[in-house]
C-alpha positions in Angstrom: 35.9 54.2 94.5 36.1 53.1 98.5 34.6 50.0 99.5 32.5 52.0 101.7 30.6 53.7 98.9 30.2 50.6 96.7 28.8 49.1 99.7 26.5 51.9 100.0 25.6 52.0 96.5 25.0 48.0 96.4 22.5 48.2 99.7 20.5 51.3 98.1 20.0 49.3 94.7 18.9 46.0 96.9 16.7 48.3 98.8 15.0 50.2 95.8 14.6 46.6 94.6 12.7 45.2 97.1 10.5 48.6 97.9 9.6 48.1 93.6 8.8 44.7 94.5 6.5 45.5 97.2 4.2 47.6 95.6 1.1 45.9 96.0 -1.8 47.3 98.7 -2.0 46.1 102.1 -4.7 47.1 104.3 -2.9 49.2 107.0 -4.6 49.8 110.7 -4.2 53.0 112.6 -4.9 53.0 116.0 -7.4 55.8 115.7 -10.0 54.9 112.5 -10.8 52.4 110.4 -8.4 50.0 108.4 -7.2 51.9 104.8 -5.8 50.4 101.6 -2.0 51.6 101.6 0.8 50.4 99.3 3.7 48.4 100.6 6.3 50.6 98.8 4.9 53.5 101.0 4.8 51.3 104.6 8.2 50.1 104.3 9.7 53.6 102.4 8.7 55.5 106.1 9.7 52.6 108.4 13.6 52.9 106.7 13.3 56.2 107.1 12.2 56.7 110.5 14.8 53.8 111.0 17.4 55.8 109.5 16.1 59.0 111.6 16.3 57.4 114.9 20.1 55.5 114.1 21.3 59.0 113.3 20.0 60.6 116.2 21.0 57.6 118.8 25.1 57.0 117.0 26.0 60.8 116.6 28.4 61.5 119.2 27.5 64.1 121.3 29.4 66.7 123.2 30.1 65.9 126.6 31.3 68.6 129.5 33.4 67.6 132.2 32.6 69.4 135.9 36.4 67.8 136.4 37.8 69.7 133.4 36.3 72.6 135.0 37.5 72.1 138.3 41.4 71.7 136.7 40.6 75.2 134.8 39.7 76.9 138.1 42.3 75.4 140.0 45.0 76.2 137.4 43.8 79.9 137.3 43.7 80.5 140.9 47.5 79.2 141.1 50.2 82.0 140.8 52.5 80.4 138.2 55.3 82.7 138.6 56.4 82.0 142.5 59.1 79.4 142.8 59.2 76.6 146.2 62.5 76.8 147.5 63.5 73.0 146.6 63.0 75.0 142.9 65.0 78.0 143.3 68.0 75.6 145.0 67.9 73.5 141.6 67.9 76.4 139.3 71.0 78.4 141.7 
């Protein structure tokens, strides 16, 4: 095994650890409502979640486009590649 997934195995089991451990109800307050009973386990599974959501989305690598790469395309087809200067026809002859 790579260290990479035994590191990754050891967080998952120190993570399921502590959500067993915190299982017990906390009274939880929406902004809308009034104050309900929820457990721990359930508060702490959705904020690593959407934690793990929002690192996904924010270290993918995106796709960037260049305006220069497409203004070395257009130059490049514009150019006629088969006429010669004169300094190259003298080094060829």
């Amino acid at each position: 095994m790579k260290a990479k997934t035994i590191i990754i195995i050891v967080i998952t089991a120190l993570l399921t650890i502590f959500l067993m451990i915190n299982s017990e109800p906390v009274e939880f307050d929406f902004i809308i409502g009034a104050p309900v009973a929820i457990s721990k386990l359930i508060v702490i599974g959705i904020c690593i979640i959407i934690g793990f959501i929002l690192g996904f989305l924010a270290g993918r690598p995106r796709k960037t486009v260049s305006s220069y790469d497409q203004e070395i395309e257009n130059h490049q087809a514009n150019e006629n590649k088969s006429t010669l200067s004169d300094e190259d026809r003298d080094y060829i002859s």
